[in-house]
C-alpha positions as a Markdown table, in Angstrom:
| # | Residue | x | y | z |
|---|---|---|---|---|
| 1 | Unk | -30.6 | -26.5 | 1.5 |
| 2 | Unk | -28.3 | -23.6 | 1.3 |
| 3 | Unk | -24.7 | -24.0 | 3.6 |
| 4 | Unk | -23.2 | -20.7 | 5.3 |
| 5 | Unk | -19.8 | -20.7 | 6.4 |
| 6 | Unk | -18.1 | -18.0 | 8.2 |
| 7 | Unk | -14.1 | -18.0 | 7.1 |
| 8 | Unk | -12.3 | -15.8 | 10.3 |
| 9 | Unk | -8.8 | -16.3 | 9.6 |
| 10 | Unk | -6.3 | -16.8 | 10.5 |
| 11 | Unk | -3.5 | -14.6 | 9.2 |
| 12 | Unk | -0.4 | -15.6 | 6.5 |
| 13 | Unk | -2.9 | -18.8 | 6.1 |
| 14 | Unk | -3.2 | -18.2 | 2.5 |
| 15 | Unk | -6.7 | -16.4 | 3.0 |
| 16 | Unk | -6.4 | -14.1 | 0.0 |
| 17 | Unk | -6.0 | -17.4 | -2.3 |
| 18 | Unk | -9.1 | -18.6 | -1.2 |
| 19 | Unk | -11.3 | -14.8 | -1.0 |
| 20 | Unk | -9.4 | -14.0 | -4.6 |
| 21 | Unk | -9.7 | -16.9 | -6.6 |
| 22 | Unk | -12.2 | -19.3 | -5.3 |
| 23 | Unk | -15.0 | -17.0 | -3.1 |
| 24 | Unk | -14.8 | -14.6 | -5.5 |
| 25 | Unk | -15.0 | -16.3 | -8.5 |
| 26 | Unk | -16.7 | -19.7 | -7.9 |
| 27 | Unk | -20.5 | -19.6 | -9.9 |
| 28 | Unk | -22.1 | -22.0 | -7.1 |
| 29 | Unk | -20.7 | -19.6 | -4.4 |
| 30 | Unk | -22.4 | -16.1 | -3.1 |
| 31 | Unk | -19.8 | -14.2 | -1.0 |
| 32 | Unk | -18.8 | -11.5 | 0.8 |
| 33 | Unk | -15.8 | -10.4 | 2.0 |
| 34 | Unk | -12.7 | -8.8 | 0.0 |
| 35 | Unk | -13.2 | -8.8 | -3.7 |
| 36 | Unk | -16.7 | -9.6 | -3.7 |
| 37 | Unk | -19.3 | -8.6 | -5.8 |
| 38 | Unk | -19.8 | -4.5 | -4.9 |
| 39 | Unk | -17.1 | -4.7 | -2.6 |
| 40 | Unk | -16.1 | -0.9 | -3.4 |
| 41 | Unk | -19.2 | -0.5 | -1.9 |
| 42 | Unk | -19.6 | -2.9 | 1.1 |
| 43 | Unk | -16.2 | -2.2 | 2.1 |
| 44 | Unk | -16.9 | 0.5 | 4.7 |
| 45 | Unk | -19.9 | -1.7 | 6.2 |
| 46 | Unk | -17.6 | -5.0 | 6.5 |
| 47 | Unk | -14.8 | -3.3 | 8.0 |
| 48 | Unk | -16.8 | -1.7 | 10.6 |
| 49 | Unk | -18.5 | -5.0 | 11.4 |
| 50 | Unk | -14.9 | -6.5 | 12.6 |
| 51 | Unk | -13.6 | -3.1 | 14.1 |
| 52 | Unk | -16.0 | -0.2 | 15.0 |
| 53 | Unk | -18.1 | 0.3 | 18.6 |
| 54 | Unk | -22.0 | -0.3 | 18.2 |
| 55 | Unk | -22.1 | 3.0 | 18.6 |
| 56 | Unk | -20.4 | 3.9 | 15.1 |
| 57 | Unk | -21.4 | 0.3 | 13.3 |
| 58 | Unk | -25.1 | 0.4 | 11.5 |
| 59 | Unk | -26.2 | -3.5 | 12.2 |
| 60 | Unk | -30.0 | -2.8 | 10.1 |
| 61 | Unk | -28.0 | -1.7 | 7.1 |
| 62 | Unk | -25.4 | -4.1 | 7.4 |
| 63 | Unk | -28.2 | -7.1 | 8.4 |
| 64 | Unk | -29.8 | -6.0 | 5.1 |
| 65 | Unk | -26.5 | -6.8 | 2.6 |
| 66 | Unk | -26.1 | -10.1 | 4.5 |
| 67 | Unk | -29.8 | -11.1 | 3.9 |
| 68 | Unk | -29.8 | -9.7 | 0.2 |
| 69 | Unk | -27.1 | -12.1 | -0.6 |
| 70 | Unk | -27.3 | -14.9 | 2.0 |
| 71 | Unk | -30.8 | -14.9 | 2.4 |
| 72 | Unk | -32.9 | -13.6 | -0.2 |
| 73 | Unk | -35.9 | -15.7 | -2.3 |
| 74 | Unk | -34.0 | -18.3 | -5.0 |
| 75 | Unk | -30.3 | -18.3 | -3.2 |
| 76 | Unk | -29.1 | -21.5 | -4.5 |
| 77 | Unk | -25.6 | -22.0 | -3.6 |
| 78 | Unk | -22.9 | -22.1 | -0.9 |
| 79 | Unk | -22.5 | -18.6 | 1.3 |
| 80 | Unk | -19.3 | -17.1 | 1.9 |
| 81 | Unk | -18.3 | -14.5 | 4.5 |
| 82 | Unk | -14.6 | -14.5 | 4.5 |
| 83 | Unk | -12.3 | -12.2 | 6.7 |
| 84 | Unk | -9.1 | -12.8 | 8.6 |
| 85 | Unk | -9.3 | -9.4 | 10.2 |
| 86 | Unk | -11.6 | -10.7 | 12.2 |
| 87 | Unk | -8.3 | -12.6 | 14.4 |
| 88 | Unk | -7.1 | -9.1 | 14.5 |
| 89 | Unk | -10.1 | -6.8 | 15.5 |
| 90 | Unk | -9.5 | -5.5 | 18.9 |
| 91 | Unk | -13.5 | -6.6 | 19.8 |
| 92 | Unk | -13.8 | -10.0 | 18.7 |
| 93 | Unk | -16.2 | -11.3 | 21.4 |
| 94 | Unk | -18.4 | -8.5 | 19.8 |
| 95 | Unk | -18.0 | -9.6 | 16.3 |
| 96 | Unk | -18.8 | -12.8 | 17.0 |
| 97 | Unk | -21.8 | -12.0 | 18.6 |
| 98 | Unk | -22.6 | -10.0 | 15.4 |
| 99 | Unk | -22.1 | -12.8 | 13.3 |
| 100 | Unk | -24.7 | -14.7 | 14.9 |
| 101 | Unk | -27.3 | -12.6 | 14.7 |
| 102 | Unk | -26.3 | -11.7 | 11.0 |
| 103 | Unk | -25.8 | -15.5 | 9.9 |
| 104 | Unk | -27.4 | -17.6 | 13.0 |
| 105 | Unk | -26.9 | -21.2 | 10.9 |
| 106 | Unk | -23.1 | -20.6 | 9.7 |
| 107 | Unk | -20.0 | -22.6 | 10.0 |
| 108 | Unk | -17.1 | -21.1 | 11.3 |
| 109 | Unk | -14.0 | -22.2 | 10.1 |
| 110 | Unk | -10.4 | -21.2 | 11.3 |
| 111 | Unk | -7.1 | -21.6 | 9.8 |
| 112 | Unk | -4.5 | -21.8 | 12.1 |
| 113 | Unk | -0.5 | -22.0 | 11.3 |
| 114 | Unk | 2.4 | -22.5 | 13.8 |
| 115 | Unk | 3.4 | -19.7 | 15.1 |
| 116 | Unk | 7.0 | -19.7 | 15.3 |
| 117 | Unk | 7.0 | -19.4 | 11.1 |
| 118 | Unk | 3.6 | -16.9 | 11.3 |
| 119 | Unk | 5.7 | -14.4 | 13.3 |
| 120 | Unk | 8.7 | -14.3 | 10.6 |
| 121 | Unk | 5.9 | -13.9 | 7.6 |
| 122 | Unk | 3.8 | -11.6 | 9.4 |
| 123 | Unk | 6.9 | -9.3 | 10.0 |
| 124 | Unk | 8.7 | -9.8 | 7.0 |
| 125 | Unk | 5.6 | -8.4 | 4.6 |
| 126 | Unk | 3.9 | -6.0 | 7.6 |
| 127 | Unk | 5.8 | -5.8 | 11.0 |
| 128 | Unk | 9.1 | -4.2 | 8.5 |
| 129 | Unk | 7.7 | -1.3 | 7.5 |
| 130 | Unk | 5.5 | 1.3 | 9.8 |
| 131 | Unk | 1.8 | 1.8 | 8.8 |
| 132 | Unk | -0.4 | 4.2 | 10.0 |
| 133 | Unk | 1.8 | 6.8 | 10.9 |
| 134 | Unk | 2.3 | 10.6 | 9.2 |
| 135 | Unk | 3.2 | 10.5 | 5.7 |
| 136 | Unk | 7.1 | 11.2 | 7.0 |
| 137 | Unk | 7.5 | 8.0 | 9.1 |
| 138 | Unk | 5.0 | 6.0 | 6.1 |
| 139 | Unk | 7.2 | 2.2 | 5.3 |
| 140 | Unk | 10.2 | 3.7 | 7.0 |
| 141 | Unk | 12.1 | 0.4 | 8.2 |
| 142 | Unk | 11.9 | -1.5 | 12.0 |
| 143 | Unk | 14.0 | -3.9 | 13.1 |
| 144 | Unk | 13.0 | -7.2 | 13.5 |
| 145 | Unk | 13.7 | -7.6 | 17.6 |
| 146 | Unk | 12.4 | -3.7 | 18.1 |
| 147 | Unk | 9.0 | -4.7 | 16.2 |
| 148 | Unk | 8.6 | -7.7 | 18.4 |
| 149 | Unk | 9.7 | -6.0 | 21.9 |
| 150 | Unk | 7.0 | -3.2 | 20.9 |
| 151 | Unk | 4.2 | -6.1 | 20.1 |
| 152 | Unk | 4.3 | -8.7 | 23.3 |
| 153 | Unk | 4.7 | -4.9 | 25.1 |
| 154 | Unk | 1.0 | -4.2 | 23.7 |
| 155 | Unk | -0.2 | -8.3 | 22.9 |
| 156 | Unk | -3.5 | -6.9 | 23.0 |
| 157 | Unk | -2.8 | -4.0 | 20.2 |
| 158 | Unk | -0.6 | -6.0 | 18.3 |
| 159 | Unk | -0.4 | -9.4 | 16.1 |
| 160 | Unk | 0.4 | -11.7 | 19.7 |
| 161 | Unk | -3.2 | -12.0 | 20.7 |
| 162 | Unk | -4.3 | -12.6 | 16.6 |
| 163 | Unk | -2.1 | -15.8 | 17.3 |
| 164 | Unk | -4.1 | -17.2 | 20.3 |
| 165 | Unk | -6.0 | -19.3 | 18.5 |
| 166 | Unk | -8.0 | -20.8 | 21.2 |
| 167 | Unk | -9.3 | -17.7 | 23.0 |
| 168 | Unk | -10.7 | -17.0 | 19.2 |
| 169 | Unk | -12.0 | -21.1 | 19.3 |
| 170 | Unk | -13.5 | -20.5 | 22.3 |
| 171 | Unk | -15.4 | -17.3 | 21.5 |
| 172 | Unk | -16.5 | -18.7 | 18.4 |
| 173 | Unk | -17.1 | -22.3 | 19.8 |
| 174 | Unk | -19.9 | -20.4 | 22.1 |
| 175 | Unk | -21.8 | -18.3 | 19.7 |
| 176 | Unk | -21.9 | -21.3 | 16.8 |
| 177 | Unk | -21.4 | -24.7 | 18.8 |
| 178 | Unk | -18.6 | -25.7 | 16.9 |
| 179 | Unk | -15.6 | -24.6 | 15.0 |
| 180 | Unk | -13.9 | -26.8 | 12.1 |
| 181 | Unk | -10.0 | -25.8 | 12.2 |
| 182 | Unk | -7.7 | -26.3 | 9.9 |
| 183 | Unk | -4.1 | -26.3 | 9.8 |
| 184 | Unk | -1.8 | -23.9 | 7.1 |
| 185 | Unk | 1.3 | -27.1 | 7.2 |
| 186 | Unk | -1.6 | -29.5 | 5.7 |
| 187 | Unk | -1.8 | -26.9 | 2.7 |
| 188 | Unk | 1.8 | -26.9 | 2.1 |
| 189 | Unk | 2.7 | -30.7 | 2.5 |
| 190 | Unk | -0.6 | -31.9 | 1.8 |
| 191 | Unk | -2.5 | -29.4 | -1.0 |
| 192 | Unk | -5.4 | -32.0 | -2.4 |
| 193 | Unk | -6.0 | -33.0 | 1.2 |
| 194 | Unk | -6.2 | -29.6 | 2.6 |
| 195 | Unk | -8.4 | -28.1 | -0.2 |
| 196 | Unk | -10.7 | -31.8 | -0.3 |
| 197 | Unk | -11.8 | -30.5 | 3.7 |
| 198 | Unk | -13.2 | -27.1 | 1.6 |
| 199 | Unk | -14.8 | -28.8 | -0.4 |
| 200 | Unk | -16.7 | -30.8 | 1.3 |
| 201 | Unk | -17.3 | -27.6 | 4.1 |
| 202 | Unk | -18.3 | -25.6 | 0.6 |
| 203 | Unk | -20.1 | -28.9 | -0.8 |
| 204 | Unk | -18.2 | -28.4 | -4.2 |
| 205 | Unk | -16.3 | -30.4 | -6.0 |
| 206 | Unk | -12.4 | -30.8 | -5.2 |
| 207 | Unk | -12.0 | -30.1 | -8.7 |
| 208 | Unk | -13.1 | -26.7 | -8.4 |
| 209 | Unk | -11.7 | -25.8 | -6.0 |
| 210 | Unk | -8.2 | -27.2 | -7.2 |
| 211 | Unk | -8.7 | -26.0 | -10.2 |
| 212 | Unk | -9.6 | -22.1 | -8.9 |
| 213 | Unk | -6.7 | -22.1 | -6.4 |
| 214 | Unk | -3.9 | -24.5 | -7.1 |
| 215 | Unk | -0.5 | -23.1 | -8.0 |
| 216 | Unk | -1.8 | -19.4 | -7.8 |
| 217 | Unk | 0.0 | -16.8 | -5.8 |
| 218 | Unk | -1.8 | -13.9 | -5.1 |
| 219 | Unk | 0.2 | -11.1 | -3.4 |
| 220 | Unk | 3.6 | -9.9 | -4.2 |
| 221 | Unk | 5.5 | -10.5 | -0.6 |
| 222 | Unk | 8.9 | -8.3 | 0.1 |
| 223 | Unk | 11.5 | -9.4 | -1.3 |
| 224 | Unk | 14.7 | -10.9 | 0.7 |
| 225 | Unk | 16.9 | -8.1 | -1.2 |
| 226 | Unk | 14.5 | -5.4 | -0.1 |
| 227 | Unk | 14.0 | -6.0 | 3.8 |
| 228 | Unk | 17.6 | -6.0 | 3.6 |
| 229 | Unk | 18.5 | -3.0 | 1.7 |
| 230 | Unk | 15.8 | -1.2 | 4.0 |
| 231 | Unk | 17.9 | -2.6 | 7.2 |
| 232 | Unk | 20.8 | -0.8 | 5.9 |
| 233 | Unk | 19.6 | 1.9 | 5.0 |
| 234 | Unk | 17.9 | 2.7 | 8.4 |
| 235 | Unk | 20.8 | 2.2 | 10.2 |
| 236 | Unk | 22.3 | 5.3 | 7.7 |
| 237 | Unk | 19.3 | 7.3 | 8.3 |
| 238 | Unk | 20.7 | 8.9 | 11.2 |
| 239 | Unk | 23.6 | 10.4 | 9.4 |
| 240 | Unk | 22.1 | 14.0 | 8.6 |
| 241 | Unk | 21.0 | 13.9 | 5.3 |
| 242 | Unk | 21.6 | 10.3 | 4.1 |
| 243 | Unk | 17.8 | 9.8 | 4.1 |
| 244 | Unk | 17.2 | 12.2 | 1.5 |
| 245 | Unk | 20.0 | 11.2 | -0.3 |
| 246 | Unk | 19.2 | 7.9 | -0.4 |
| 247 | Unk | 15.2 | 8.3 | -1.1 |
| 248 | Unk | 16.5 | 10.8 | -4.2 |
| 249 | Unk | 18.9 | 8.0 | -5.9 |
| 250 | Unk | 16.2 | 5.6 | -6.0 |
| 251 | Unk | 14.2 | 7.8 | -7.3 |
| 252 | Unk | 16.3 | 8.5 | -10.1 |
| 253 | Unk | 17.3 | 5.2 | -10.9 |
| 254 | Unk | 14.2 | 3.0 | -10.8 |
| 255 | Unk | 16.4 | 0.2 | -12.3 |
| 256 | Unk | 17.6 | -0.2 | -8.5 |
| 257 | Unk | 14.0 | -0.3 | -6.9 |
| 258 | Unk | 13.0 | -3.3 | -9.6 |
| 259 | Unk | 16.1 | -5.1 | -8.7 |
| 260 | Unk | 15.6 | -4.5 | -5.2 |
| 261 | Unk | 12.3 | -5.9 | -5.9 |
| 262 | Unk | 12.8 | -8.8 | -7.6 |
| 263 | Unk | 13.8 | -12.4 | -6.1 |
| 264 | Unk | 12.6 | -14.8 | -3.5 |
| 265 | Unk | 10.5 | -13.5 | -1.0 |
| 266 | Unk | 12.3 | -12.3 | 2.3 |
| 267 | Unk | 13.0 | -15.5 | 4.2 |
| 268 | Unk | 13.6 | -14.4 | 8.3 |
| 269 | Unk | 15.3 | -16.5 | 10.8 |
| 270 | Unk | 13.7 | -16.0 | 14.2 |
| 271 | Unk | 16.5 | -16.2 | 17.3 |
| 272 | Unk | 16.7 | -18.6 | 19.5 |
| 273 | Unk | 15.3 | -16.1 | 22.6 |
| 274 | Unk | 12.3 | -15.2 | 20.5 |
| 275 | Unk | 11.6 | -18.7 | 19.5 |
| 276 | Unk | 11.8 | -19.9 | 23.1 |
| 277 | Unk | 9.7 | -16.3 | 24.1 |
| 278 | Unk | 7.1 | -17.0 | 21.2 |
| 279 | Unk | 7.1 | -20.7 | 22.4 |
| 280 | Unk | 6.1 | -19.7 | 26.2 |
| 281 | Unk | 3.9 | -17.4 | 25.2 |
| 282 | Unk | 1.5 | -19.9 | 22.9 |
| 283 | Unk | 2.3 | -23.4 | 24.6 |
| 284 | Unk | -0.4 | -23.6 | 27.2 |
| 285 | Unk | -3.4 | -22.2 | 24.7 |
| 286 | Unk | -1.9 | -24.4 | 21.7 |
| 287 | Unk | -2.0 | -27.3 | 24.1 |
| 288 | Unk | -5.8 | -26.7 | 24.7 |
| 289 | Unk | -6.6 | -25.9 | 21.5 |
| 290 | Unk | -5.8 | -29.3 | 20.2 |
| 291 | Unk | -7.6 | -31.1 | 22.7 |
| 292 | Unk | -10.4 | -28.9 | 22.0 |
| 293 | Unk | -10.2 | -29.7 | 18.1 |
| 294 | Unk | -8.6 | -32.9 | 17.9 |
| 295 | Unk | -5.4 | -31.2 | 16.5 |
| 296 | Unk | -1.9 | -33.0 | 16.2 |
| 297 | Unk | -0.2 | -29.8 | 16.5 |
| 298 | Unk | 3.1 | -31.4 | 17.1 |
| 299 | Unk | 3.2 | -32.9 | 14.4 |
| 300 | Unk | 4.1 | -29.6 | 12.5 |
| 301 | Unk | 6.4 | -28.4 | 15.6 |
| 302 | Unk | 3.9 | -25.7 | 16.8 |
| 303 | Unk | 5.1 | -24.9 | 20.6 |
| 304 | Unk | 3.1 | -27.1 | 22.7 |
């Protein structure tokens, strides 16, 4: 009997290991999701699924890929759909409603991490740098507390809602009857624990799936010399002209932009207000969220 799993997320949970180098790449696995077979194509389709209005995403077409390689005659082997954007799409009751009707006998799984060190990753390699702005303002630099004012001002808009994990439980939980979470700090204090629960949600051997994922980093994260050269030089960039003059050197000496590249990935210290706003914010949801689960969340110091 085949086994269908629905990965969601969350974010900075290591999801790109797992899509990358065991969904991906596993022979008893049939997946979908980034870096899949024909992904180039299906990207458009899967991205809509997570973010677009019914009235702009095409459910027959997109029923069809999911049946073609969940469901068609001889599948033999685990299914995969894998996407932590689903913790950031703006409709997620919709999605998951989707899901349903796409894979009606999946597992959902959820991997959740504290939040107090998601906020300092998720900033560090995203929240730094502007996106989705004109070409002018594209990676210009944003302060750490400005960033963080801007995103509990819009939680709904922004990463803060991504990181209620139980609102995303709970909309999952009644669409699928269950959801198996699992926790980021088991991965990095625990490896061959964490990666023997896939396993046996993937019924694989933990051998495979050690010997896809283990020691493997996937994504170049910002370096510590970086985030802090960009601070610097934003505070500069209201000196007419300094901007240019600074964008120009670099350019010129591309010594300076590997060096500035190079070294241990940014490491950011939260302050104490933010911890104790970021703390308020999660506590009561993080609290219910591991009585729903059965999660020892205090164990790894998430605010609860």
């Amino acid at each position: 009997m085949n086994q269908r799993i629905l990965h969601i997320g969350g974010n900075k949970t290591a999801s790109t290991s797992l899509q990358r180098r065991l969904f991906a790449k596993h022979p008893g696995i049939r997946y979908l999701g980034e870096d899949c077979e024909g992904y180039a194509n299906l990207k458009p389709l899967l991205d809509s699924l997570v973010a677009d209005d019914d009235s702009h995403f095409d459910f027959e077409k997109t029923k069809r890929v999911f049946c073609d390689r969940f469901y068609s005659h001889g599948v033999d082997a685990t299914c995969v759909y894998s996407n932590e954007d689903v913790m950031t799409s703006y409709l997620p009751s919709v999605c998951a409603a989707r899901l349903k009707k796409l894979v009606p006998d999946a597992k959902v799984v959820m991997v959740v991490r504290n939040q107090l060190t998601t906020w300092p990753s998720w900033y560090a390699n995203h929240g730094a740098y502007l996106k989705n702005v004109p070409r002018r303002y594209w990676k210009r630099h944003v302060g750490l507390d400005e960033w963080l004012e801007y995103c509990f001002e819009f939680p709904n808009k922004t990463p803060v809602e991504a990181m209620n994990y139980e609102r995303f439980f709970k909309i999952f939980q009644k669409e699928f009857g269950y959801v198996h979470v699992l926790l980021y700090e088991e991965l990095m204090s625990d490896p061959a624990s964490y990666y023997k629960r896939w396993a046996d949600l993937l019924r694989i051997p933990q051998e495979d799936v050690l010997g896809f994922v283990a020691n493997h980093v996937e994504r170049r994260r910002y370096s510590s010399r970086r985030v802090r050269y960009d601070r610097w030089a934003s505070r500069l960039s209201v000196v007419p002209g300094v901007q240019a003059l600074e964008s120009a050197f670099r350019r010129l000496l591309p010594a300076m932009n590997r060096w500035l590249d190079d070294g241990p990935p940014a490491n950011i210290e939260l302050p104490e207000i933010w911890k104790q706003r970021i703390s308020n914010y999660y506590r009561s949801s993080n609290n219910k969220l591991a009585e729903l689960a059965g999660l020892d969340l205090d164990r790894y110091g998430y605010p609860v």
